[in-house]
C-alpha positions as CSV (number, residue, x, y, z in Angstrom):
1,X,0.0,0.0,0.0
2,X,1.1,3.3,-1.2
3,X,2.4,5.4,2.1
4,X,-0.5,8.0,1.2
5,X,-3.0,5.6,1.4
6,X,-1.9,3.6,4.2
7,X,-1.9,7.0,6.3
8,X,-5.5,7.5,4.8
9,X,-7.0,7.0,8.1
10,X,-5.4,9.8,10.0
11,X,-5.4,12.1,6.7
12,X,-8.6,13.9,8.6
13,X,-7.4,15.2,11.2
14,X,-5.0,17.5,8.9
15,X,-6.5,19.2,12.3
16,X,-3.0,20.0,31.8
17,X,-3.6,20.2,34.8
18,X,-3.9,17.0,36.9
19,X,-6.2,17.3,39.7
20,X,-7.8,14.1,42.1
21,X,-11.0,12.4,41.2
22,X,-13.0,11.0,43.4
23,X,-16.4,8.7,43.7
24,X,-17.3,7.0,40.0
25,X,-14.6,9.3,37.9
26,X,-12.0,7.2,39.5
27,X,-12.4,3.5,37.8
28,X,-9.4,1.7,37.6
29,X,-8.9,0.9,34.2
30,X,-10.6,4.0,32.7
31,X,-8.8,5.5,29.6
32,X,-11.7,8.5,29.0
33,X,-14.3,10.3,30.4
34,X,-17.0,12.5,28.6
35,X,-20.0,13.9,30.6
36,X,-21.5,11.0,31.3
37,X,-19.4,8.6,28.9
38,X,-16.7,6.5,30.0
39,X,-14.2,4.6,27.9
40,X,-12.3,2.0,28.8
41,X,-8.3,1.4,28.8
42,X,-9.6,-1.9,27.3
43,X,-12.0,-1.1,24.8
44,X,-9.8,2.1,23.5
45,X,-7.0,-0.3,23.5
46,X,-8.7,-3.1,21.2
47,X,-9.6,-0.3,18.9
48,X,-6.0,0.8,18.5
49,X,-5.0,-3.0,17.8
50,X,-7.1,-2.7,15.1
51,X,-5.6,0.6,13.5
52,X,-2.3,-0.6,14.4
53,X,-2.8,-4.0,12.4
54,X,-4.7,-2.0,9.3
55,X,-2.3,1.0,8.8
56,X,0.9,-0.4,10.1
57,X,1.3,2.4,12.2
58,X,3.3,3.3,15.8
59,X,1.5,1.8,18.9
60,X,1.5,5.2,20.4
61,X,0.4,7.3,17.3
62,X,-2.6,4.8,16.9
63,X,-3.3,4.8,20.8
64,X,-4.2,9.0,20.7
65,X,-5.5,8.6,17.4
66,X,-8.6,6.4,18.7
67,X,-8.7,8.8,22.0
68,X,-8.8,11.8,19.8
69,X,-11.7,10.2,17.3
70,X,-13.5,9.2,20.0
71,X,-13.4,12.7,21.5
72,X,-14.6,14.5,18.9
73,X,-17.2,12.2,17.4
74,X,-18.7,13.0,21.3
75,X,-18.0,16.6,21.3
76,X,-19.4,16.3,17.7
77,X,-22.8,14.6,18.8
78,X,-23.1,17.2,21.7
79,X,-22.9,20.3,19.5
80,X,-25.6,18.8,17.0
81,X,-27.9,18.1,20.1
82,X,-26.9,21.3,21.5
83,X,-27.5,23.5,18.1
84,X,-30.3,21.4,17.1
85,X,-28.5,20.8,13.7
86,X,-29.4,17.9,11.3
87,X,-27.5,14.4,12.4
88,X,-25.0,13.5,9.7
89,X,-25.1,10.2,7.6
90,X,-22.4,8.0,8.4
91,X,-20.6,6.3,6.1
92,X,-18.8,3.2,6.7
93,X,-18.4,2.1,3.1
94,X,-15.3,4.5,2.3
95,X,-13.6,3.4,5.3
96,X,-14.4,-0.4,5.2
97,X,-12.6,0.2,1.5
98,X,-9.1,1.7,3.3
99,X,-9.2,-1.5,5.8
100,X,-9.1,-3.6,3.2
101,X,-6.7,-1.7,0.7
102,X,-4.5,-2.2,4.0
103,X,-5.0,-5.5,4.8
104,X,-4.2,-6.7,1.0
105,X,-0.8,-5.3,1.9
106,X,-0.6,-6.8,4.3
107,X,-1.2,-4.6,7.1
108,X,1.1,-5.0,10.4
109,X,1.4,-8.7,12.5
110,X,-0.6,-11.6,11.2
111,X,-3.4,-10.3,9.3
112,X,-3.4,-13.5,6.7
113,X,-7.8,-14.3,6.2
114,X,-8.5,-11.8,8.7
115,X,-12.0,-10.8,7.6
116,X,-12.8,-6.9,7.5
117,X,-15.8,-7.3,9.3
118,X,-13.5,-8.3,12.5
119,X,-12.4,-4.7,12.0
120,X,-15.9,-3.1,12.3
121,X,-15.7,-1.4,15.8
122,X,-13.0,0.4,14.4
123,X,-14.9,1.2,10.9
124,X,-17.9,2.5,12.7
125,X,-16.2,4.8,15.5
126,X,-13.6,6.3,12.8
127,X,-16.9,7.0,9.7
128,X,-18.8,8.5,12.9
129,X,-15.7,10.9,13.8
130,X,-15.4,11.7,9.9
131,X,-19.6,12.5,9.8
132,X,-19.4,14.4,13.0
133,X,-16.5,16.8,12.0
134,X,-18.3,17.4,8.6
135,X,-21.4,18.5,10.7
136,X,-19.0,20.9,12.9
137,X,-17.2,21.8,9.9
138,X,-20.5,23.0,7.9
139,X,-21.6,25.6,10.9
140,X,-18.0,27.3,10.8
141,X,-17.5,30.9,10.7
142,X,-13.8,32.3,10.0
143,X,-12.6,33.5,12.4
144,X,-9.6,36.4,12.0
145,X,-6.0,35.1,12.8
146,X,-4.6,37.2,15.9
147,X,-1.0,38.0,16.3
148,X,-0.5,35.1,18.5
149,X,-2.2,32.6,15.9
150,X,0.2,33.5,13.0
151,X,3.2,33.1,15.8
152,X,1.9,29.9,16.6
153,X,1.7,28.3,13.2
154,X,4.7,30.2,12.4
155,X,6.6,28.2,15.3
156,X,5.2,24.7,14.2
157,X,5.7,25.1,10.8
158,X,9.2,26.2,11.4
159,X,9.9,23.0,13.6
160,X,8.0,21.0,10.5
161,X,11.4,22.3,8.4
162,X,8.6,24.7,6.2
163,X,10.2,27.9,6.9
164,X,13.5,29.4,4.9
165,X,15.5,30.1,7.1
166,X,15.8,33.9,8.2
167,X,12.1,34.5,7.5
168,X,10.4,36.2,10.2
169,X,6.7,35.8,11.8
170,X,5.1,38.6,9.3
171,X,7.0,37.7,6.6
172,X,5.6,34.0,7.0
173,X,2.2,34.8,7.4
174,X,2.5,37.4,4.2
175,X,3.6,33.8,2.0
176,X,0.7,32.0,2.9
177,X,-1.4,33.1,0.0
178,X,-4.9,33.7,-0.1
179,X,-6.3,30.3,-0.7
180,X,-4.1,28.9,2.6
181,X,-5.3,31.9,4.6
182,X,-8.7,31.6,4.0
183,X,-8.2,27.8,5.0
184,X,-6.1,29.0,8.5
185,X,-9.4,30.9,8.9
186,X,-11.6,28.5,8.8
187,X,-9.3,26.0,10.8
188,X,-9.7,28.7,13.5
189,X,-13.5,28.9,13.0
190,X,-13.6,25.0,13.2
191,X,-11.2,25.7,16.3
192,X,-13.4,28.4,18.0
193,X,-16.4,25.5,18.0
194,X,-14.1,22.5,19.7
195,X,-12.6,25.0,22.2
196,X,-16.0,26.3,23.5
197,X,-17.4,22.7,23.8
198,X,-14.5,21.5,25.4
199,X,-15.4,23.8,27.9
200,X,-18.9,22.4,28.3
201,X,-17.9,19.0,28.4
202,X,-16.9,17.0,31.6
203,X,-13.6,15.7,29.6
204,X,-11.2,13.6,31.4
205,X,-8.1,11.5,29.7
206,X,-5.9,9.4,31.2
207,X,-2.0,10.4,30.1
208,X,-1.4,7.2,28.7
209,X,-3.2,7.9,25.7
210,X,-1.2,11.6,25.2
211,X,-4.4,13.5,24.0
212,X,-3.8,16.8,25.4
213,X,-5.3,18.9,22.1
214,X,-7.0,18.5,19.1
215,X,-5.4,18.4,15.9
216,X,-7.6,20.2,14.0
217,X,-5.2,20.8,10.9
218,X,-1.8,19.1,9.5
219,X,0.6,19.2,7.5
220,X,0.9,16.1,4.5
221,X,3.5,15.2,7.2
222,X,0.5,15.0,9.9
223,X,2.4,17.7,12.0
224,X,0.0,19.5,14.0
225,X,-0.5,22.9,12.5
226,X,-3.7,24.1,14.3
227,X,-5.1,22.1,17.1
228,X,-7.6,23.0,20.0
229,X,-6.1,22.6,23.7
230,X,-7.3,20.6,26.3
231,X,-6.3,23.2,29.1
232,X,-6.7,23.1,33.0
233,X,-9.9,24.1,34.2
234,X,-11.5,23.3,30.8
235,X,-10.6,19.4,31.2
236,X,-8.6,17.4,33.2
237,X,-6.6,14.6,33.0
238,X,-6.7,11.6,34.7
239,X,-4.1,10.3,37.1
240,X,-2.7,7.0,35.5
241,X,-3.9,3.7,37.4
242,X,-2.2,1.1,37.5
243,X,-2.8,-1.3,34.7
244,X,-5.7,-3.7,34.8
245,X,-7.0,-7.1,33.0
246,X,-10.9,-5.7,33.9
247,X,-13.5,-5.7,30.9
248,X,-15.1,-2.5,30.2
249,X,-17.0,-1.2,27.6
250,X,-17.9,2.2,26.8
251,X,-21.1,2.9,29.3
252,X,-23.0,5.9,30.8
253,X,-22.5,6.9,34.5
C-alpha cells in the first residue's frame, strides 16, 4: 500500500492540569471520560490493535489517534444536540474500503484471512468521527488570525522544516497566500467551536493515551498545525492507574 494511502485513516485530522478524582470518575482501568461517557483502557485499546494492524502504524500514534476520534465524534454529537443541527449520515463504506486496501498489503502482525468485518468497531467509530466533523465543519464561521495565531503556526511550521531560514513571523504569514489563509481561517472557526465545547464537556483523559489537544489541521507530514487545547480548568486529565486485565466497555454513569 502506497504510504498516502496507508496514512488515509489519519489524513482527517489535517487538524493540563492533573487534579484528584473521586467517587465513580476514578475507575481503575478507565482510559476516557466525557460527561457522562466512560471509555475503557480496554476497549480504546482493542480499537488501536485494530488501526495498528490496518495502517501499520506506531502503537503510540494509533493509541491518541482512537482517543482523539473518540473525543470529537462526542464533542461532535453534543454540538448537533446542542444547536439542534441535522444528524450527519455516516458512512462506513469508504472506510471499510481503506481496511481492506490495508490488509491486502498486508497490514502489520498476522493479518493472513482476517476478515474486514472483525475490523468493524473500528470502521464505525472512525466514519462517525469523519460525519461528525463534517457536521461541525458545515456551521463554521472564519474567524480572524490574531498575532499570537500567525506566531503559533509560524513556530510549528518552522519545527516541521517549512520555513527558509531567516524568514520572520510577518513575513511567514504574508507567504501564505490567499487560498491557505482563508483555510487557516476556517481552521480557526472549526477551532473556536471544539474549544467552547471542550469547555462544556466533563472531559477527562488518562495520560497514557497523550491527547492533550486537538489536531484540528496538519501538514501532509501529519504535524499539528492548528489544534484546540485541552487546558486546565477546561478538562482534566486523569491520574494513571495502575494497569488492569478488567472488561469494560464504553457505558454511561
Amino acid at each position: 500500500m502506497q504510504r498516502a494511502r496507508r496514512l488515509a485513516l489519519l489524513a482527517v485530522l489535517a487538524l493540563v492540569g492533573t487534579f484528584a478524582l473521586t467517587g465513580c470518575r476514578s475507575q481503575p482501568g478507565a482510559a476516557i471520560y466525557l460527561g457522562s461517557t466512560t471509555y475503557s483502557q480496554k476497549y480504546v485499546d482493542g480499537l488501536a490493535d485494530q488501526l495498528q494492524k490496518a495502517s501499520n502504524l506506531a502503537r503510540g500514534d494509533v493509541r491518541q489517534s482512537i482517543a482523539q476520534w473518540l473525543v470529537m465524534r462526542d464533542l461532535g454529537k453534543r454540538m448537533v444536540a446542542d444547536n439542534h443541527w441535522p444528524a450527519p449520515q455516516v458512512d462506513e463504506q469508504s472506510v471499510t474500503t481503506q481496511i481492506q486496501d490495508g490488509l491486502r498489503a498486508g497490514g502489520q502482525g498476522d493479518t493472513k484471512g482476517t476478515s474486514v468485518e472483525s475490523f468493524r468497531p473500528l470502521i464505525q467509530v472512525f466514519a462517525q468521527y469523519q460525519a461528525y466533523r463534517g457536521v461541525v465543519q458545515q456551521h463554521i464561521t472564519l474567524e480572524r488570525a490574531s498575532e499570537a495565531d500567525y506566531a503559533d503556526l509560524y513556530q510549528r511550521a518552522k519545527a516541521a522544516g517549512q520555513v527558509p531560514p531567516g524568514m520572520d513571523v510577518a513575513t511567514y504569514a504574508q507567504s501564505l497566500g490567499a487560498q491557505n489563509e482563508q483555510a487557516f481561517q476556517a481552521t480557526l472557526g472549526l477551532r473556536k467551536l471544539y474549544v467552547e465545547a471542550i469547555k462544556k464537556a466533563d472531559l477527562l483523559v488518562n495520560p497514557k493515551y497523550g491527547l492533550t489537544e486537538l489536531v484540528l489541521l496538519s501538514d501532509q507530514q501529519n504535524h499539528p498545525m492548528v489544534v484546540a487545547p485541552i487546558k486546565a480548568g477546561q478538562s482534566a486529565v486523569v491520574p494513571a492507574p495502575a494497569e488492569t486485565t478488567q472488561s469494560q466497555s464504553p457505558s454511561n454513569g
